[in-house]
N, CA, C and O atoms as CSV, one atom per row, in Angstrom:
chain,resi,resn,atom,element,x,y,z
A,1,UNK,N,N,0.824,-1.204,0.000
A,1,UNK,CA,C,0.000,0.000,0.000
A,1,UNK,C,C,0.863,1.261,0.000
A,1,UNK,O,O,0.422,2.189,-0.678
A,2,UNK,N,N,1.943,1.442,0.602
A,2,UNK,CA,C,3.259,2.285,0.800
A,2,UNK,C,C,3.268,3.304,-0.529
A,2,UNK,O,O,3.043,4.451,-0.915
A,3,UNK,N,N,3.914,1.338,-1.099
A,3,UNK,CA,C,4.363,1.484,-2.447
A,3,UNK,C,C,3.360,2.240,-3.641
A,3,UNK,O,O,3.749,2.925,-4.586
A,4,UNK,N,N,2.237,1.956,-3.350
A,4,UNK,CA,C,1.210,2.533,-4.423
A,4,UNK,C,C,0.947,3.944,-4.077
A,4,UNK,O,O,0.838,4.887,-4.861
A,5,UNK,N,N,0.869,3.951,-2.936
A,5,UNK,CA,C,0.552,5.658,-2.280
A,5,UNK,C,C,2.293,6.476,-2.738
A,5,UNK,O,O,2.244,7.704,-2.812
A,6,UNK,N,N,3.331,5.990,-2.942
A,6,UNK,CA,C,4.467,6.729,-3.388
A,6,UNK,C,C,4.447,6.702,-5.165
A,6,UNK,O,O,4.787,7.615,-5.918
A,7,UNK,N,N,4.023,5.582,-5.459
A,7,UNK,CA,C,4.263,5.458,-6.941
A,7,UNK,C,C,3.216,6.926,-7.322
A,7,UNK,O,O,3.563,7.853,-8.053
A,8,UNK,N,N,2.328,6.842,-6.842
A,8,UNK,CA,C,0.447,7.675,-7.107
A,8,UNK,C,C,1.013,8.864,-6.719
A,8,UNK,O,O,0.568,9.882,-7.249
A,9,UNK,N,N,2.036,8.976,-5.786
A,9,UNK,CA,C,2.631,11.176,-5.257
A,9,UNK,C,C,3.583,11.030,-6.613
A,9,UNK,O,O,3.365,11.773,-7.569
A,10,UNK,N,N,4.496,10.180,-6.650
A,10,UNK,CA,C,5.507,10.290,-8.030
A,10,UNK,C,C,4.670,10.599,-9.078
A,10,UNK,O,O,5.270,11.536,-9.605
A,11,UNK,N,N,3.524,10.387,-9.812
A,11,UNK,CA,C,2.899,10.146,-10.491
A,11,UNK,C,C,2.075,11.679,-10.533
A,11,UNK,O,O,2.050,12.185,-11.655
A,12,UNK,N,N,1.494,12.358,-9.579
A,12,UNK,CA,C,0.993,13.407,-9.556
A,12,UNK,C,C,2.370,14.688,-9.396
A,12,UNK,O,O,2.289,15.798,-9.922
A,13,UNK,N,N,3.271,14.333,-8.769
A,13,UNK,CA,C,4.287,15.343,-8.848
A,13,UNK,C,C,4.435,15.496,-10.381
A,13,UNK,O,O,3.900,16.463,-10.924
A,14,UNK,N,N,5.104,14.630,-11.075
A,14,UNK,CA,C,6.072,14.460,-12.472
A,14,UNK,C,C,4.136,14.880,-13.388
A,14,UNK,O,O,4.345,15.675,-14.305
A,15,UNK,N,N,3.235,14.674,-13.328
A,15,UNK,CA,C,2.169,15.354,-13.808
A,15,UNK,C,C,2.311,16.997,-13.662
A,15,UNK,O,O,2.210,17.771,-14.614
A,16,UNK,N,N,2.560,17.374,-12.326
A,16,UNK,CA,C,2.654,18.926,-11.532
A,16,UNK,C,C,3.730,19.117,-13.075
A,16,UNK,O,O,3.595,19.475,-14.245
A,17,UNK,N,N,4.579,18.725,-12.349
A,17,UNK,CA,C,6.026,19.539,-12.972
A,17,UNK,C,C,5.700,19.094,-14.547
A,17,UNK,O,O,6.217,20.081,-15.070
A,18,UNK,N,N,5.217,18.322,-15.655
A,18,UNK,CA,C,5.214,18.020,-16.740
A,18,UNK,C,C,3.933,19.633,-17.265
A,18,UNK,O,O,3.946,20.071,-18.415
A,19,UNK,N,N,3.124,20.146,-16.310
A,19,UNK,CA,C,2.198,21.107,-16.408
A,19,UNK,C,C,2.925,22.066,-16.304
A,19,UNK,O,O,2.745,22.942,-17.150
A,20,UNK,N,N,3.985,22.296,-15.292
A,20,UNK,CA,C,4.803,23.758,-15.324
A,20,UNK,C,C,5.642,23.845,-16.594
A,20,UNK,O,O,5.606,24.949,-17.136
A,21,UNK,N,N,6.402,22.898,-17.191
A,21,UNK,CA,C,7.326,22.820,-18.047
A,21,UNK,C,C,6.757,23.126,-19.669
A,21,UNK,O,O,7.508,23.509,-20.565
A,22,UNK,N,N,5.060,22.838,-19.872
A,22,UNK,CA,C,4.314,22.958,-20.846
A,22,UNK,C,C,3.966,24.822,-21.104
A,22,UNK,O,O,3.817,25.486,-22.129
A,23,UNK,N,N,3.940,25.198,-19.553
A,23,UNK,CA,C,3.331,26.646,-19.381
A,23,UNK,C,C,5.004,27.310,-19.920
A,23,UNK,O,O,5.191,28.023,-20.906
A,24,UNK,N,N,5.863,26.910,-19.122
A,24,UNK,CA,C,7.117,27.945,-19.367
A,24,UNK,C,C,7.530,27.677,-21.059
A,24,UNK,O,O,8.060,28.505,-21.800
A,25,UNK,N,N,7.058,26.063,-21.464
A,25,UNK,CA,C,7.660,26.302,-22.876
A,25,UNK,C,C,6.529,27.401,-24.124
A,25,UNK,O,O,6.853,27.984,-25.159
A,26,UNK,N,N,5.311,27.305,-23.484
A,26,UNK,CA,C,4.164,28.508,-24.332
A,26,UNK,C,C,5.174,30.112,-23.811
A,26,UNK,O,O,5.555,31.001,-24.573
A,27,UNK,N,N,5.323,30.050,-22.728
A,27,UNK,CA,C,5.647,31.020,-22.346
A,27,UNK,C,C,7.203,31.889,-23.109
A,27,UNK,O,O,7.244,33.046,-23.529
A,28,UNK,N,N,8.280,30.919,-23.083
A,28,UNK,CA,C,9.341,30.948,-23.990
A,28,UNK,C,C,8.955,31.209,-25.278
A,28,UNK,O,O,9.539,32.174,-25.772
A,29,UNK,N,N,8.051,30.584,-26.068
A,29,UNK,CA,C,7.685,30.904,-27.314
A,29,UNK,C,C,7.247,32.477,-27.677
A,29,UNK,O,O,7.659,33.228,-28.561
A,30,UNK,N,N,6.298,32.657,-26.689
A,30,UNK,CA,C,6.074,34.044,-26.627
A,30,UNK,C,C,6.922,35.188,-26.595
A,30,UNK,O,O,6.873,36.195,-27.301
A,31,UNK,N,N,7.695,34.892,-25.687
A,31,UNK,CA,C,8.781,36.057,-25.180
A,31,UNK,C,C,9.755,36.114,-26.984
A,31,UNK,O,O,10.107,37.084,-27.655
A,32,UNK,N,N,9.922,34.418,-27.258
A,32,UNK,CA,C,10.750,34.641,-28.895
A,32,UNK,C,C,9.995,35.457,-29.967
A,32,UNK,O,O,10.488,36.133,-30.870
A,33,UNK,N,N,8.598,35.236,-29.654
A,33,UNK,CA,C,7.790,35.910,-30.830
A,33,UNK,C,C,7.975,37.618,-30.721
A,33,UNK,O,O,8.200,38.504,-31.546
A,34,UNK,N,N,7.830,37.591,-29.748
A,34,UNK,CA,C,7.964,38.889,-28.619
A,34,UNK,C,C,9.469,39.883,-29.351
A,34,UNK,O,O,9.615,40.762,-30.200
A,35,UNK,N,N,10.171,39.251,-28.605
A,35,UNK,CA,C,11.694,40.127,-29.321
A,35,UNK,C,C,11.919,40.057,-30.308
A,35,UNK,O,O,12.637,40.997,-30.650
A,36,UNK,N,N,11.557,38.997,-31.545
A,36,UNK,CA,C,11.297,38.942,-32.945
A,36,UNK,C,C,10.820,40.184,-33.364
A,36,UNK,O,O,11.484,41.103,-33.845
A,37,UNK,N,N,9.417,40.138,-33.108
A,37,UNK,CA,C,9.021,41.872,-33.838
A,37,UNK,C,C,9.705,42.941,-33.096
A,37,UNK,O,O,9.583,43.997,-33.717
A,38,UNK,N,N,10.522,43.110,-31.777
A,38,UNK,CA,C,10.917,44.110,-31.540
A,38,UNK,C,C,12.353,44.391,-32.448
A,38,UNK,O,O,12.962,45.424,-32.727
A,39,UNK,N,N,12.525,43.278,-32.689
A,39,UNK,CA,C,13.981,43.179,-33.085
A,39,UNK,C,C,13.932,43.691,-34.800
A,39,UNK,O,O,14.815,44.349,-35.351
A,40,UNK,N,N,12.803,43.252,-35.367
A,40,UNK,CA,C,12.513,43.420,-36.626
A,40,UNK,C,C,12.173,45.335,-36.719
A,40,UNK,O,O,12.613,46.130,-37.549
A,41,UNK,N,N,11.205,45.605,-35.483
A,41,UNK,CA,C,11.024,47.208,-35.460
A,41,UNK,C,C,12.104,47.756,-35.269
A,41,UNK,O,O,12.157,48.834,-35.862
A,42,UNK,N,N,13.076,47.491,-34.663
A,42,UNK,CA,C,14.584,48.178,-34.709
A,42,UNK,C,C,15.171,48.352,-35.664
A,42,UNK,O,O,15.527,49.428,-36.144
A,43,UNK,N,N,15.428,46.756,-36.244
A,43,UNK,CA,C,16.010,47.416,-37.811
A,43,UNK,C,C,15.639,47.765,-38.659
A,43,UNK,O,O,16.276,47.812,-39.711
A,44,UNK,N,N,13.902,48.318,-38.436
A,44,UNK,CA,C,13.197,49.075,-39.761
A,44,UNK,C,C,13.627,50.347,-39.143
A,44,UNK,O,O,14.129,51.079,-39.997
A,45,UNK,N,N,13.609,50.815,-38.086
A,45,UNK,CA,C,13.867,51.898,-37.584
A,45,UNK,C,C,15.216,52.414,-37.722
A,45,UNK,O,O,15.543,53.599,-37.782
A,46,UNK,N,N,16.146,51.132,-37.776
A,46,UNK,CA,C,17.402,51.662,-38.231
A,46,UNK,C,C,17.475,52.512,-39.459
A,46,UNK,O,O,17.611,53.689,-39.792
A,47,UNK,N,N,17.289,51.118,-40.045
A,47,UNK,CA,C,17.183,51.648,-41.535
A,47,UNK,C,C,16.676,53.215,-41.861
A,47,UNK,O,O,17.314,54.169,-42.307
A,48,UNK,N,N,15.504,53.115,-41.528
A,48,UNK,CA,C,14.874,54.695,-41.844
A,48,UNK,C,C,15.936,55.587,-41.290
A,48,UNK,O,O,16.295,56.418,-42.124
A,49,UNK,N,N,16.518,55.670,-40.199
A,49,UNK,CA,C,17.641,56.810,-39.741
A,49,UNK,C,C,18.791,56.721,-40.698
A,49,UNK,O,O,19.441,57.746,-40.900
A,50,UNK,N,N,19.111,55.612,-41.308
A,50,UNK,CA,C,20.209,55.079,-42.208
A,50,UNK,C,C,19.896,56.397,-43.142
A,50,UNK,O,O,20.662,57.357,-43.230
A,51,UNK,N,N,18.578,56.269,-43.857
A,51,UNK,CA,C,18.381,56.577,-45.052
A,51,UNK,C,C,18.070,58.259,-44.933
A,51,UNK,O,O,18.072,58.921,-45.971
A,52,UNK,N,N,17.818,58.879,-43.684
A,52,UNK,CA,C,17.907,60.247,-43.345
A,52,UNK,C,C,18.842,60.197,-43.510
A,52,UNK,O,O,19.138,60.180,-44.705
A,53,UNK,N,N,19.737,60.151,-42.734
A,53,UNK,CA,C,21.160,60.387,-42.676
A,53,UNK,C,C,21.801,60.312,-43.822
A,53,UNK,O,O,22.842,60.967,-43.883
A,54,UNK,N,N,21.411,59.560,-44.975
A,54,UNK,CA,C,22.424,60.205,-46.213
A,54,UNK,C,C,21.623,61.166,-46.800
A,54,UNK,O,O,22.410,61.862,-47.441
A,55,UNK,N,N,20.191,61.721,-46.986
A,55,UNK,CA,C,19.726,62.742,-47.170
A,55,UNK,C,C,20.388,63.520,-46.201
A,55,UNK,O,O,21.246,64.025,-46.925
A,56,UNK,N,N,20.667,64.129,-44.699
A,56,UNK,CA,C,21.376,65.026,-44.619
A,56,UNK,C,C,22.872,65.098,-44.742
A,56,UNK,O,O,23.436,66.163,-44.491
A,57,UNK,N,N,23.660,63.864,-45.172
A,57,UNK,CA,C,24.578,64.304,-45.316
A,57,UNK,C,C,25.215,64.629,-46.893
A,57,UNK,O,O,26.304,65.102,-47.220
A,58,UNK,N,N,24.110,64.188,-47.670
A,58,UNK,CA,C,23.677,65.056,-49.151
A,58,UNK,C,C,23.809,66.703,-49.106
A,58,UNK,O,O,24.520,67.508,-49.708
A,59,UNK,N,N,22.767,66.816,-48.087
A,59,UNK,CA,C,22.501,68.467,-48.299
A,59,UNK,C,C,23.682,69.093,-46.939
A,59,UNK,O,O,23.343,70.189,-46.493
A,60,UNK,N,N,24.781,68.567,-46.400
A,60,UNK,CA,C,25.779,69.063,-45.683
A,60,UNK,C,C,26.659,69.183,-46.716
A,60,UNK,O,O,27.410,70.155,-46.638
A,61,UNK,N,N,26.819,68.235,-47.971
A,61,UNK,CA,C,27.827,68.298,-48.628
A,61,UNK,C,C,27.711,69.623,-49.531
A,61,UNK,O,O,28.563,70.501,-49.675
A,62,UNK,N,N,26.251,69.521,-50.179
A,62,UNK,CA,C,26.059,70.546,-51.025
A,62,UNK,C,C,26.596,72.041,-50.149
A,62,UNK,O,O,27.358,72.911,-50.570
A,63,UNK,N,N,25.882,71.958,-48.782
A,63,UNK,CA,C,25.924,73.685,-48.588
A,63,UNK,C,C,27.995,73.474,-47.922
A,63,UNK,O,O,28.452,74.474,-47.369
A,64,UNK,N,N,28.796,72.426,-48.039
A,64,UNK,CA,C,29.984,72.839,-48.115
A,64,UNK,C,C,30.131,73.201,-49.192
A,64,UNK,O,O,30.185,74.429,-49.262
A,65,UNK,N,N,30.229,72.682,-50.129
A,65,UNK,CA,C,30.482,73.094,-51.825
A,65,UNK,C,C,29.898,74.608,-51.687
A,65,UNK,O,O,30.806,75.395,-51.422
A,66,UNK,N,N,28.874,75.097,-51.776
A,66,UNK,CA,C,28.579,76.239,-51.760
A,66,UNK,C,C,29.297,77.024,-50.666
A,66,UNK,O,O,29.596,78.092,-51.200
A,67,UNK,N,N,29.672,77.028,-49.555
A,67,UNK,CA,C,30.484,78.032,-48.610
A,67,UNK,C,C,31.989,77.947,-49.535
A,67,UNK,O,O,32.574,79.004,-49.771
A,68,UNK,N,N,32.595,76.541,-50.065
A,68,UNK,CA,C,33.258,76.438,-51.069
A,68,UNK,C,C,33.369,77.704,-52.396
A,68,UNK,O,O,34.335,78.427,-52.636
A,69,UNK,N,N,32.388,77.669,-52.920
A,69,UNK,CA,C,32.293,78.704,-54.235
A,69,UNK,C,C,32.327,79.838,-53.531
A,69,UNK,O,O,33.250,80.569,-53.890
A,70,UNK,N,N,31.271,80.518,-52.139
A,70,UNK,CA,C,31.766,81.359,-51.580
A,70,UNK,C,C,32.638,82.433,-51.393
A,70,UNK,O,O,32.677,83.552,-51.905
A,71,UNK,N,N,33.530,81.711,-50.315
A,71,UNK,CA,C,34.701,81.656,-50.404
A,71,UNK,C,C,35.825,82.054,-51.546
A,71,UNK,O,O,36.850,82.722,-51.415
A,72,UNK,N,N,35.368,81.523,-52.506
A,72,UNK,CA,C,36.244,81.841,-53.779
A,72,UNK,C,C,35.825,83.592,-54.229
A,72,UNK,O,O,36.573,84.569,-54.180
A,73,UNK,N,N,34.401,83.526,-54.654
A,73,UNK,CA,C,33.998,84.475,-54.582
A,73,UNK,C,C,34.407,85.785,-53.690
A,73,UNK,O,O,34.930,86.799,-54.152
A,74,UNK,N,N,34.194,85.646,-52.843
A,74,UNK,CA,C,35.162,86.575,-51.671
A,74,UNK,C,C,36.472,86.949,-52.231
A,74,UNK,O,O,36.794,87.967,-52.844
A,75,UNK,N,N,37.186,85.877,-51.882
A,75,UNK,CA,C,38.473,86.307,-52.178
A,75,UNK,C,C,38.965,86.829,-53.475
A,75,UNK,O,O,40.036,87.435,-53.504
A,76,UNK,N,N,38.177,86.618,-54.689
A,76,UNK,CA,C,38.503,87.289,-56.079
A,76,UNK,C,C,37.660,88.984,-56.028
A,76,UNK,O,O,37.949,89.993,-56.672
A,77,UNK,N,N,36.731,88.802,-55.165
A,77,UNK,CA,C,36.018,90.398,-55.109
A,77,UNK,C,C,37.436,91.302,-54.157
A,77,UNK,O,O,37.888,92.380,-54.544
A,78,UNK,N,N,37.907,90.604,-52.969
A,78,UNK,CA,C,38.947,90.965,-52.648
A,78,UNK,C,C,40.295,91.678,-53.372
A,78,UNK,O,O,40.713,92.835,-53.318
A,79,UNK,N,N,40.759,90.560,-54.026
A,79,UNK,CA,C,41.129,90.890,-54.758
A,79,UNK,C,C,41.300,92.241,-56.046
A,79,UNK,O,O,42.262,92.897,-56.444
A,80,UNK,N,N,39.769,92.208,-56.412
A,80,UNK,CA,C,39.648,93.256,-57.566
A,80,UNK,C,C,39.436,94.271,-57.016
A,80,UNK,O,O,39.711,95.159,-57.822
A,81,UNK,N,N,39.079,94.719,-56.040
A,81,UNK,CA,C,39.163,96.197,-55.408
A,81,UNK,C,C,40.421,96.730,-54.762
A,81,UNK,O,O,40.439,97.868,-54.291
């Protein structure tokens, strides 16, 4: 009788714990699905700053070129007076 009343707690424990191990593996799945799209919104978000960023460093280059011509300008008006 011992024996059946220990086999029957073994039997409901390893049930217990086979129920926790089912919840944490839904649970794991989630958390992967989880940082998946965060991880995916980051590098769309990268990207988009990527792609500002060579639009402003387009229009940094241009207005050097222009302080460039400037510059030249200046110094030949300098010059002629």
């Amino acid at each position: 009788m011992k024996v059946e009343l220990s086999v029957a707690n073994g039997e409901d424990k390893f049930r217990e714990v086979d129920s926790h191990l089912e919840d944490l593996d839904g649970k794991v799945v989630e958390l992967c699905e989880e940082m998946l799209g965060a991880l995916n919104e980051a590098t769309e978000e990268n990207k988009a700053l990527r792609d500002e960023l060579k639009v402003v460093n387009g229009e940094l280059i241009s207005m050097m070129d222009e302080i460039v011509l400037l510059k030249k300008a200046l110094a030949h008006e300098r010059g002629a007076t």
